[in-house]
LOLO-311177 format. One record per residue (C-alpha): residue in one letter; x, y, z. Coordinates in steps of 0.02 Angstrom, whole numbers, plus 32768, in hexadecimal, padded with zeros to 4 digits. Example, Ala and Ser with C-alpha at 12.3 -4.5 7.8 and 13.67 -1.06 7.14 Angstrom:
<atoms>
A82677F1F8186/S82AC7FCB8165/
</atoms>
This chain:
<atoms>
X97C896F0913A/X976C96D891E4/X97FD968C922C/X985D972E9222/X97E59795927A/X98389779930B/X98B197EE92DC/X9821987592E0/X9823985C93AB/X98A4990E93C2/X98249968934E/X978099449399/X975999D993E0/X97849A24933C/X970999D192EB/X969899EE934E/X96A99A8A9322/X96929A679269/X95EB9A1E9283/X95BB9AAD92EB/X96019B2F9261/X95C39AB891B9/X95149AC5921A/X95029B6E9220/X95539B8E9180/X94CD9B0A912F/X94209B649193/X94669C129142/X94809BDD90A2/X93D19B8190B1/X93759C0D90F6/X93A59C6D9050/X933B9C348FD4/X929E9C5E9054/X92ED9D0B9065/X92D69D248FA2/X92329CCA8F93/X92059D68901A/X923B9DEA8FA2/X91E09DBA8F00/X914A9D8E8F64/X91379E0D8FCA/X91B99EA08FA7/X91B59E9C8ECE/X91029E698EAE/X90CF9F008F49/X91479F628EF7/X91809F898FB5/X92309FC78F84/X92519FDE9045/X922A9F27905D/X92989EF48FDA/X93389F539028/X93179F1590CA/X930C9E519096/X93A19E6C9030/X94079EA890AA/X93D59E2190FF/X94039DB29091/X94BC9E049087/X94CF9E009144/X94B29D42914E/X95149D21909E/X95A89D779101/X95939CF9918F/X958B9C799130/X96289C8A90E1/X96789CBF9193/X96369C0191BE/X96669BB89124/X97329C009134/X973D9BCB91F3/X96FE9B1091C1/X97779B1D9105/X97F49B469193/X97D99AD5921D/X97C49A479192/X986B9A609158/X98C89A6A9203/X985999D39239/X988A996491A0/X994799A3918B/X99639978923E/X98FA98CF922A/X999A98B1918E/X9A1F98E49204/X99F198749271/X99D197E09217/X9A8C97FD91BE/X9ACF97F99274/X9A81976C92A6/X9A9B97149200/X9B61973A9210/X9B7796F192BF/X9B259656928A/X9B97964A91F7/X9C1F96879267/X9BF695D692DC/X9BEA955E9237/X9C6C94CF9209/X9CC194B4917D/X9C4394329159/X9BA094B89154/X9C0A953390F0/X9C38948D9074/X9B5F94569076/X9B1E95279050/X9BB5955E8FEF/X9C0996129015/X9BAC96608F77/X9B0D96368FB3/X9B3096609070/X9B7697169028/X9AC1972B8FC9/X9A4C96F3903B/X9AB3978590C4/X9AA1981B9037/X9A2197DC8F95/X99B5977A9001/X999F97E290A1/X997D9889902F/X9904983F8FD9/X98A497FE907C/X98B198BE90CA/X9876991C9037/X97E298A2903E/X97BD98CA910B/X97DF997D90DA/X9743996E904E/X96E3990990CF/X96E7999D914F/X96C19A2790D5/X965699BE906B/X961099199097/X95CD99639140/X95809A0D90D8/X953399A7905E/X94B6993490C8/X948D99D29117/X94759A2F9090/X940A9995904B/X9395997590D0/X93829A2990F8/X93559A52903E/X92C799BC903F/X928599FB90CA/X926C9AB89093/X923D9A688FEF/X91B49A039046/X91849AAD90A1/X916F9B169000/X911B9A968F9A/X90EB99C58FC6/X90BA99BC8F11/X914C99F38EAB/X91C199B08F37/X91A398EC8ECC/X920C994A8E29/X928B99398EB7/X926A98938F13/X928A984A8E54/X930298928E21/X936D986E8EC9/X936A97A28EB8/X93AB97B68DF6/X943B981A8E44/X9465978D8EB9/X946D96FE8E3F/X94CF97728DDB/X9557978F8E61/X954E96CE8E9A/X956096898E03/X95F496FE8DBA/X965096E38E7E/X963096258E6B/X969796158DCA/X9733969A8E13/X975D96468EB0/X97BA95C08E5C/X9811962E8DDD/X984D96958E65/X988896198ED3/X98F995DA8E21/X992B96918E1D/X997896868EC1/X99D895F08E84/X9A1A962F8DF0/X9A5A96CB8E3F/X9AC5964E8EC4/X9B0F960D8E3D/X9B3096B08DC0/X9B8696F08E76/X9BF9964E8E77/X9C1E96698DD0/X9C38971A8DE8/X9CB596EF8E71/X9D16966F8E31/X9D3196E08D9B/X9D70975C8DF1/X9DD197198E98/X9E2A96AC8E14/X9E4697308D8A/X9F0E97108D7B/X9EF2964A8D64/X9E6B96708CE8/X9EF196EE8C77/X9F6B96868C9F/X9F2795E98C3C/X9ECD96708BB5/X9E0A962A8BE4/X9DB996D48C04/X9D4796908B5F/X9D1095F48BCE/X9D06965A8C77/X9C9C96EE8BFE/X9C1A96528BBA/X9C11961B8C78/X9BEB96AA8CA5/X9B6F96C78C0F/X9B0E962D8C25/X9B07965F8CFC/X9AC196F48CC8/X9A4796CB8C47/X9A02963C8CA7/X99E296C58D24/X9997974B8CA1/X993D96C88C6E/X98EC96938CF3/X98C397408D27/X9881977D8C62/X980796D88C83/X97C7970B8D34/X97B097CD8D0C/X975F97B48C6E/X96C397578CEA/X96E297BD8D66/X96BD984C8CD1/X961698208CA6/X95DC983F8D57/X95D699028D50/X958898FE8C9E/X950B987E8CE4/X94D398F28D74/X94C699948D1C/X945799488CA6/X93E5990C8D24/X93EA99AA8D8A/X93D09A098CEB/X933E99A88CC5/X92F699A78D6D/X93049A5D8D59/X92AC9A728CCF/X92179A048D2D/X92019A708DAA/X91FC9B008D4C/X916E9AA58CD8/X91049A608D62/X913D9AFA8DD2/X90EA9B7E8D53/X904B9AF38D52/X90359B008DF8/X90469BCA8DF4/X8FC29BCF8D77/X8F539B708DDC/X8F7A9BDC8E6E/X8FC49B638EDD/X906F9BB18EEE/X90B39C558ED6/X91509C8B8E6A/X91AA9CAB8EE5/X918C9C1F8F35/X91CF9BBA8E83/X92699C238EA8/X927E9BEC8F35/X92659B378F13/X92D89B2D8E89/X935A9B668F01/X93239AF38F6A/X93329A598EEE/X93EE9A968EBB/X94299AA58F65/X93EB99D98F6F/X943A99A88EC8/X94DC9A0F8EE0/X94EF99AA8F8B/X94D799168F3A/X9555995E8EB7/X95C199818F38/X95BE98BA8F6A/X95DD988E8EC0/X968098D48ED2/X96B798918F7D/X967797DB8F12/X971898048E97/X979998278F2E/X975197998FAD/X976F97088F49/X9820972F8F3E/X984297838FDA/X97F896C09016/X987596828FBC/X98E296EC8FFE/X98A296C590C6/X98BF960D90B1/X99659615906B/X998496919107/X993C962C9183/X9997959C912A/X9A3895D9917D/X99E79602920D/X9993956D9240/X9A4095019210/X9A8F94AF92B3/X9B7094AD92A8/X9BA7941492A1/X9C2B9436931B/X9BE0945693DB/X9C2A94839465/X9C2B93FE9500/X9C5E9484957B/X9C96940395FB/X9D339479961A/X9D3C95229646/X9D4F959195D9/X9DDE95F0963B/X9E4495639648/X9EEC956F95D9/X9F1A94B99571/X9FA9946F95C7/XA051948D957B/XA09993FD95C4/XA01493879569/XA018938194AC/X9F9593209431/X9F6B92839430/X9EFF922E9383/X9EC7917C93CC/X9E679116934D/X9E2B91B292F8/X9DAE9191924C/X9D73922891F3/X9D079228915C/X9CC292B99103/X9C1092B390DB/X9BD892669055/X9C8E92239024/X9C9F91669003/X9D3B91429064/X9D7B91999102/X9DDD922D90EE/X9E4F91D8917C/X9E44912591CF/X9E9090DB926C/X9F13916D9288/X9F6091549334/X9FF391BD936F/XA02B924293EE/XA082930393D9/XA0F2932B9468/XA10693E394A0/XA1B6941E9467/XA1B293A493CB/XA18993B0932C/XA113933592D5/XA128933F9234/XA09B92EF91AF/XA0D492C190EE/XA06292619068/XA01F926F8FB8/X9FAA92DB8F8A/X9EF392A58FD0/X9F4B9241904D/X9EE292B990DC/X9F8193239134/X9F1E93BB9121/X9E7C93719166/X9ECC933191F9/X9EFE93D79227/X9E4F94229222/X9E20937A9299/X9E9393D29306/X9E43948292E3/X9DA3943592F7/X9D65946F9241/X9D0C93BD9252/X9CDF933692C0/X9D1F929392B9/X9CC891F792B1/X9D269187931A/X9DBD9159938C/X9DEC91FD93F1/X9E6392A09408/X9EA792E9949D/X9EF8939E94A8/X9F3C93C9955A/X9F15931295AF/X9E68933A956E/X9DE292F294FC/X9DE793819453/X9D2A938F9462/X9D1F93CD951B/X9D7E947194FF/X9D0B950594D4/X9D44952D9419/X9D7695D6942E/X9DD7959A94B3/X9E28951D9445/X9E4C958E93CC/X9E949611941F/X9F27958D945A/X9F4F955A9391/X9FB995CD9325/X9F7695819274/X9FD195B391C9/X9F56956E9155/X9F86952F90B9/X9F3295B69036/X9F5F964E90A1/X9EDF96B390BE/X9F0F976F90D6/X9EAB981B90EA/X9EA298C590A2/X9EF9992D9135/X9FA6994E9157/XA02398D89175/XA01E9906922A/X9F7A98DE922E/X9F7C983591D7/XA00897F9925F/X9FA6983392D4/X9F1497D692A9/X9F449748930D/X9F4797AE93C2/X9F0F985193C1/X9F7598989456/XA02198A29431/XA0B799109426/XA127993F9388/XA1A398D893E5/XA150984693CE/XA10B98479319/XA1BD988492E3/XA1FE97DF931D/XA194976592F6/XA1A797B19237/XA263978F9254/XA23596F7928D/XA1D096C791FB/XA2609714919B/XA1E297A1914D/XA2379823919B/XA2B4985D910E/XA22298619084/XA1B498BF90E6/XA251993D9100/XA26999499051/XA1A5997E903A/XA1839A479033/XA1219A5790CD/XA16F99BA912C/XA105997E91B4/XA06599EF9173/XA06A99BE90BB/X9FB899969091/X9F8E98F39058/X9F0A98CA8FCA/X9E7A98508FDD/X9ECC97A28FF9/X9F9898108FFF/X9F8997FC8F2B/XA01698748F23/XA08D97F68F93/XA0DF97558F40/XA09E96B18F84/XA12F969F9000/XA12097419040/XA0579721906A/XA090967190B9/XA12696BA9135/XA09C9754915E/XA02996BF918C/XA0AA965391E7/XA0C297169239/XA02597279279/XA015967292CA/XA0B3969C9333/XA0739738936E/X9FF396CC93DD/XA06E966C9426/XA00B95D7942A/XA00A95289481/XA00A94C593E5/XA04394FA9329/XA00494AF92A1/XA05D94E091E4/X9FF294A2915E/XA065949390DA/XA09F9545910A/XA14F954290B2/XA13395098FFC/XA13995AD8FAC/XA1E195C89013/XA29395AA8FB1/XA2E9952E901E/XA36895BC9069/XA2C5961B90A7/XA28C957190D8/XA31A95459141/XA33A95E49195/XA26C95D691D1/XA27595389212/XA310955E9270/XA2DB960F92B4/XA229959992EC/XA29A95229358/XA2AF959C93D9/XA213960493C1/XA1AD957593E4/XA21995009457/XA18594ED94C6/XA0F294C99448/XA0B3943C93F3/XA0D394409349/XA08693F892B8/XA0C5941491F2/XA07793C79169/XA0F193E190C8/XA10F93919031/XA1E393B79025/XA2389333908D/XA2B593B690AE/XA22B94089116/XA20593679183/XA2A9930D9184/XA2F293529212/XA24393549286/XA23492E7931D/XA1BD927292C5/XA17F925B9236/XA0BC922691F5/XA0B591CE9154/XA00A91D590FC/X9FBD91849073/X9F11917E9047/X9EC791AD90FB/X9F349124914F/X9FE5913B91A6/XA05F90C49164/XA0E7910591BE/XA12A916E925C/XA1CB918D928E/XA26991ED9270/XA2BC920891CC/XA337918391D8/XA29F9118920B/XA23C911B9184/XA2B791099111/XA2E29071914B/XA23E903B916D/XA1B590849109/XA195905E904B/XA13C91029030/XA1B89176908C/XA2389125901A/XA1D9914D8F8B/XA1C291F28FB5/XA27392278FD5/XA2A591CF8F3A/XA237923A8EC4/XA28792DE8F32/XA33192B68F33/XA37E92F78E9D/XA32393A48EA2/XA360939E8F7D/XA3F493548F94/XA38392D0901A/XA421925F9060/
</atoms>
């Protein structure tokens, strides 16, 4: 948790002023007890009625400050530790925001979506206690030992004994949490992921009728977690029991050897009042400690798993050898030479040995079994991750040297799960360039050929799309995505299997509207339809990372086994010639 205090640096002077303010509210509250020792003593056993009125007014006056002191610190407590959270979200997004593929693929989405809400609450309500009561209660402690030790040396031991109990008491209960909590953390990353894949896949899951499996998923997620937490809260329980009793009996101690040493006439009553106080203020602080010992232990957890994702380097970094302001060359396309890739912890490379070159105003088209690695060399080019060997050039330049967001912002990419938002169709073209006319999202949707369903929707342009565009068919999402890569008018294209959900009139009428829209790009299609690829400018055969073929379609049929074997198993269902 001490590595997040840096976070603290924008509030300092704020909590400053907490220590100032929990100070002052701490020597009130402590000069109380003295107050009332006052009016026995000397007001109710004088019978000085005056006396009485005029400590107890007293008394009310500082009371009244006290609780002035104790709002302003509840106060600057809570605007101290809900910044502290905003912060830490911010900063915890733009480092997720600069991860690869390959940190996303190590933490897992789930757990990066807990540790930004579950985890960081947890760690703020904990600095919120810590202001308002892990600084009052040493304060309270030491300042209640030391009027102890001014009223009475003697009875001030019931205390000194009692306080060590306490402390074994609140180690040894903490001791056996910690672990627990950290396992709650762990279970409740993996009741989210549950959670999620339940409900972001709800239609598969009706679909093949296994809500039953997905509900005892589910139920064992979330009574691993209930669990866990039943086990840690019922230790956690005995802690409060455990104190009271010992501040009950310590109580009862002082009263015993307090009324000794009144008959002996070595203390007054008042003065027993007083003391008593005294001692509750001490074991109520240490109370008060005993609680922050339930929430630290998992706000810990918590602040590790935090600074977990904060601490973790992106694979992918930026050279910056070129600057940034300079545009990739349109007259240069890309260029794999060599290139290896494995994914980590794989046993065989995702690609091997791939060598060849996309020419601006082309179209490369890639084709291969499933697992052959079409999409992965696409995110190569994307630079979702790092290859391992060999080399690729984009605009006469080595891929690595171009600042990514430069990179990106010269790649129109239609992924191949399209990935839509909740916002307007307007908006969800326009997600690809912010800045542009009517114009110019009206015709790349012709382009895309999405123009005549989004006419026959109620509110056209400004229908509202649902989380992921559930209420559009698949080809409908993929021509809004193939839509909003056009709108950037980009050096290089890349369709990741873009057209599958298309019927093959659709498909045809896209690819030729694309001829001209793109006539200067480099373009790159992965498909699986050799209607889709037969007519590119060359075509990559894959097959288990390696490229057994390039060419054009009249090529590889004549010279590649696998291309053969492809069309064959098409050309019933296509009409392939």
């Amino acid at each position: 948790m001490l590595a997040l205090f840096k976070f603290f640096k924008p509030y300092k002077w704020f909590i400053l002023a907490i220590l100032i303010f929990t100070l002052l509210q701490a020597l009130s509250n402590l000069y109380l007890p003295t107050l009332m020792s006052d009016i026995v003593d000397k007001g109710i056993v004088n019978n000085d009625i005056s006396y009485i009125i005029k400590i107890g007014i007293y008394m009310l006056i500082i009371s009244v400050i006290a609780a002035v002191f104790s709002i302003i610190t509840s106060f600057l407590s809570a605007k101290t530790a809900i910044g502290f959270g905003r912060d830490v979200r911010n900063e915890m997004f733009s480092r997720v925001e600069s991860f690869s593929l390959q940190e996303f693929d190590t933490i897992g989405t789930a757990s990066i979506i807990t540790r930004t809400t579950n985890d960081i609450l947890q760690v703020q309500q904990v600095y919120m206690m810590i202001f308002r009561v892990m600084i009052t209660a040493p304060m309270m402690c030491i300042g209640g030992i030391v009027m102890a030790l001014s009223k009475d040396k003697m009875l001030s031991l019931v205390v000194i004994v009692a306080m060590p109990i306490l402390f074994v008491i609140i180690w040894s209960i903490g001791k056996r949490g910690m672990p627990l909590f950290r396992a709650i953390q762990k279970r409740l990353d993996r009741m989210n992921l549950v959670l999620r894949e339940r409900l972001t896949g709800i239609r598969v899951v009706r679909a093949f009728n296994r809500s039953d499996h997905e509900e005892k998923r589910f139920e064992k997620a979330n009574h691993d977690l209930a669990a866990s937490a039943i086990k840690v809260n019922k230790i956690m329980a005995m802690m409060m029991p455990s104190m009271m009793l010992i501040l009950n009996l310590a109580t009862i101690a002082i009263v015993w050897f307090g009324s000794i040493r009144i008959d002996h006439g070595h203390m007054q009553v008042g003065d027993l009042m007083a003391f008593i106080q005294y001692a509750m203020q001490i074991m109520f602080s240490l109370i008060m400690l005993s609680m922050m010992f339930v929430m630290v232990p998992r706000a810990s957890a918590s602040a590790t798993r935090i600074q977990e994702v904060l601490t973790t380097e992106p694979s992918i970094i930026e050279d910056g050898a070129v600057e940034a302001e300079q545009p990739i060359s349109r007259k240069e396309g890309i260029t794999f030479q060599k290139v290896t890739f494995n994914y980590p912890g794989a046993e065989k490379p995702a690609l091997a040995d791939i060598t060849f070159t996309a020419r601006p105003g082309e179209v490369t088209a890639i084709i291969g079994g499933t697992g052959s690695g079409k999409s992965t060399l696409l995110k190569l080019i994307e630079r979702f991750y790092d290859y391992q060997e060999g080399q690729i050039t984009i605009g006469g330049r080595e891929i690595t040297q171009w600042p990514l967001k430069q990179l990106r912002s010269q790649i129109g990419y239609v992924p191949q799960k399209v990935a839509l938002f909740s916002g307007t169709v307007n908006e969800n073209i326009k997600f690809g360039k912010r800045e542009v006319s009517d114009e110019e999202i009206r015709h790349v949707a012709q382009v895309a050929q999405a123009s005549e369903f989004i006419a026959r929707m109620k509110e056209g342009y400004e229908t509202y799309l649902t989380q992921n565009a559930s209420n559009l068919s698949g080809g409908q999402k993929q021509r809004l995505s193939i839509a909003r890569a056009l709108i950037r008018k980009p050096a290089i294209y890349l369709f990741d299997d873009s057209f599958s959900a298309l019927d093959y009139k659709t498909d045809a009428a896209l690819r030729s509207a694309l001829v001209e829209e793109t006539k200067e790009a480099t373009m790159l299609i992965v498909a699986q339809r050799v209607s889709t690829v037969m007519h590119a400018d060359q075509i990559i055969v894959l097959e288990d990372g390696h490229m057994v073929g390039i060419g054009t379609h009249e090529q590889l049929l004549n010279e590649c086994s696998v291309y053969k074997e492809i069309v064959a198993s098409q050309i019933k269902g296509e009409g392939i010639a």
